[in-house]
N, C-alpha and C positions, 0 to 999 in steps of 0.2 A: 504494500500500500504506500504509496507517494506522503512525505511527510513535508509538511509546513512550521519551523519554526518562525515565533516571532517576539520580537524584541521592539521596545516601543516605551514613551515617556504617557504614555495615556492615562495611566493610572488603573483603577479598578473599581471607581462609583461610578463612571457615568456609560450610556451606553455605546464608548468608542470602540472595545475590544471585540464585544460579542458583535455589532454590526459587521467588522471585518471578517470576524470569522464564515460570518452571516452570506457574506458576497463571496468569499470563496468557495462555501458549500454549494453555493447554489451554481457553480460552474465545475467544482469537482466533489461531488457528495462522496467520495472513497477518500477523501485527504485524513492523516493522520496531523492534528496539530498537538505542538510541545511551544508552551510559551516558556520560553528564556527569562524574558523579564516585563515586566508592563510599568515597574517603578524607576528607572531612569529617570531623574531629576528633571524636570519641565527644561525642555530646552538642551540641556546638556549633552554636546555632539562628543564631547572627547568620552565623557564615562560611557556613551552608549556603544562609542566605537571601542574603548578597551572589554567591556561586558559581551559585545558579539567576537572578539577575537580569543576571549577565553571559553567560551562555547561551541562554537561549531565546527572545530573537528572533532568532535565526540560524537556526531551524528556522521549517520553512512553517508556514503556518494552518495549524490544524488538527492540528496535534501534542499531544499528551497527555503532560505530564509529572509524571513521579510523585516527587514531593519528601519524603523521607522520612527527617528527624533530631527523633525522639520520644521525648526525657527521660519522658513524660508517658505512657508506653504504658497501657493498662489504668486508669486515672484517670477521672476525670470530662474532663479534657478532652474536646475537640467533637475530629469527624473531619469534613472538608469537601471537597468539591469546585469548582470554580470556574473561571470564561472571563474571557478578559482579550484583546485583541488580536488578538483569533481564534484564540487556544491554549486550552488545557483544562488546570488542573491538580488532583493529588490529594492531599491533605496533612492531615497533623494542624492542628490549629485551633489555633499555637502560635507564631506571627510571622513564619513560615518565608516566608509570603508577601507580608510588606512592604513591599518594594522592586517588585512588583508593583504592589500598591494604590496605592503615590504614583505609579506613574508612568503610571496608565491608568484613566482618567477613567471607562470603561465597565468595572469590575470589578465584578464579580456572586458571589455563594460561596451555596452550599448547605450546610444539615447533611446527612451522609450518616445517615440514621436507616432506611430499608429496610432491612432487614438478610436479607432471602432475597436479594441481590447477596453477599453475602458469601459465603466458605468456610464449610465445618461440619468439625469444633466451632471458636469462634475464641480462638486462643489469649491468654489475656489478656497476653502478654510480646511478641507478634508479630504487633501490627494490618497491618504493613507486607506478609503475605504472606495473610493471611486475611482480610481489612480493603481494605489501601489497595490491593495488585494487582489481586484481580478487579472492583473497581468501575473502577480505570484501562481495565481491560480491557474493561468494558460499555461505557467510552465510546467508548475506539475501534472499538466496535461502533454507534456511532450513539445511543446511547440520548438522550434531552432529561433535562439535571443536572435538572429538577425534580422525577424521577420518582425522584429518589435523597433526597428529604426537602424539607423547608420550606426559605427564603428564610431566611441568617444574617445577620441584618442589621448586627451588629458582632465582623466578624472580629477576631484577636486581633493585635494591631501591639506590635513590638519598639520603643521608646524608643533610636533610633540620634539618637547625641548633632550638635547640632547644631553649626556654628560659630559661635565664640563672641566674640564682640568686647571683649577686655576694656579696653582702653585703646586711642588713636588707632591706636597703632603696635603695639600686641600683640592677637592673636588664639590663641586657643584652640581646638585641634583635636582629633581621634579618629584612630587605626587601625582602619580598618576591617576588614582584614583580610589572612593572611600567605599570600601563594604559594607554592609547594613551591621556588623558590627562595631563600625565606627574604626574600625585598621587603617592606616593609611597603606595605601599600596606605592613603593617609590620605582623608581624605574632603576635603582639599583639593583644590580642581581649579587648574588655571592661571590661568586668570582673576583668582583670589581672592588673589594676591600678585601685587608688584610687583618688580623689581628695583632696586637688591639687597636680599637678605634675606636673616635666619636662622631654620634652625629650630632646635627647643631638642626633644634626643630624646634618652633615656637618658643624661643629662648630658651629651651632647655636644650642641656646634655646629654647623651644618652648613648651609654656603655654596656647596656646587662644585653648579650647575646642568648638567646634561650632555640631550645628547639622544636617548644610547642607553647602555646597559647598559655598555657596549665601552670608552666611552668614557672618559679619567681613570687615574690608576696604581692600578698594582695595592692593594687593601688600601681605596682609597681612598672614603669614604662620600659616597654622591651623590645628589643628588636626581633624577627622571627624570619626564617625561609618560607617563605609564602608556597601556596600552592601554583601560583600564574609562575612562578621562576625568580621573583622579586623578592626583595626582602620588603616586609613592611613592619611598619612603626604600631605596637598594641599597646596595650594597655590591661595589666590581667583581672577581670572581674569588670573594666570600665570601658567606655570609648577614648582611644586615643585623639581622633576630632576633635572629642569639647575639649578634654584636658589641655590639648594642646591650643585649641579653636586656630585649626588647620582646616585650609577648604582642597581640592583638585587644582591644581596649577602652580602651589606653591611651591617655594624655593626649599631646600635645606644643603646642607652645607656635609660633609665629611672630613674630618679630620684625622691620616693615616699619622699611627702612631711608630 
């Protein structure tokens, strides 16, 4: 059975999800859907693009997922479709799919410009269920992306800051983004430090290296090997966010010792 995942800043009170799901059934009633996430921060294209890069190669070839956090709705922005790894995915033309592109050498994207794929009339506030559902839903019907528009040859990529060398012993980093535990995720991986070291995060220091959540007293701020490949910043028993009151995009700093 064809599966649809989808990932989306819609939330879960009003009726944005079930309507999508709504319009894809009714063009493939065999689709299997797995929602990823519906809680993506209103707006937020970087967390929704790290949360779809950490989900979907879990799922077979041949999955379709419908990524959908569109500041941009009714704009000139592009709407695109696109194969990577032997998935399909559907999305605004707005970075969402970044961490796709660098990490697969075979990515391809189409403008979705057909527009008899679409619903009638399309609402200009909700590509997401007139727009990006029924074309998810053609593909999990088999169609070939190139009958959905021309070849986009420069999709649109988010500027995720890199690390940054500033002195021998000092590096510069990013959060890339915060789990519903309140973790900061940083784009440090393990490799990229030594022991010992510190980091420098919401004016504090922070030295305690642990290898699980669990681990360390209570209260206390620790760093962990994350599951995405990252280390990130916790807090055991609390959220590192407030303690620190850290948002996505912030700086921290590493001091090799």
């Amino acid at each position: 059975m064809p599966v649809i995942t989808l990932l989306s800043d819609f939330g879960l009170s009003d009726y944005f999800v079930g309507s999508v799901k709504g319009v894809m059934l009714s063009l493939n009633p065999d689709v299997t859907f797995v929602d990823i996430s519906h809680q993506i921060p209103p707006q937020d294209i970087f967390t929704g693009a790290f949360t779809l890069s950490q989900a979907y190669s879990c799922f077979p070839q041949g999955t379709v997922h419908f990524a959908v956090v569109d500041p941009g709705v009714g704009t000139s922005r592009k709407a695109l479709a696109a194969t990577a790894a032997g998935h399909y995915f559907v999305a605004p033309d707005n970075g969402i799919l970044t961490y796709i592109m660098e990490a697969n050498e075979d990515f391809a994207a189409y403008e979705i410009t057909a527009d008899h794929y679409f619903r009638k009339p399309v609402s200009a506030t909700f590509h997401g269920r007139d727009v990006f559902a029924p074309v998810a839903a053609w593909i999990s019907r088999k169609i070939e992306l190139h009958q959905l528009g021309p070849v986009l040859q420069s999709p649109v990529r988010l500027q995720i800051p890199p690390l940054k060398r500033v002195r021998d012993a000092l590096i510069q980093g990013t959060i890339l983004a915060i789990d519903h535990f309140g973790n900061l995720i940083t784009n440090l991986k393990p490799e990229d430090v030594s022991m010992p070291f510190k980091i420098l995060a919401g004016q504090r220091e922070i030295t305690a290296l642990r290898r699980t959540y669990s681990e360390g007293l209570p209260g206390e701020i620790i760093v962990v090997p994350g599951s995405a490949g990252f280390l990130e910043i916790a807090v055991k028993g609390g959220s590192a966010a407030a303690t620190l009151n850290m948002k996505a995009g912030a700086p921290i700093g590493v001091i090799l010792q």
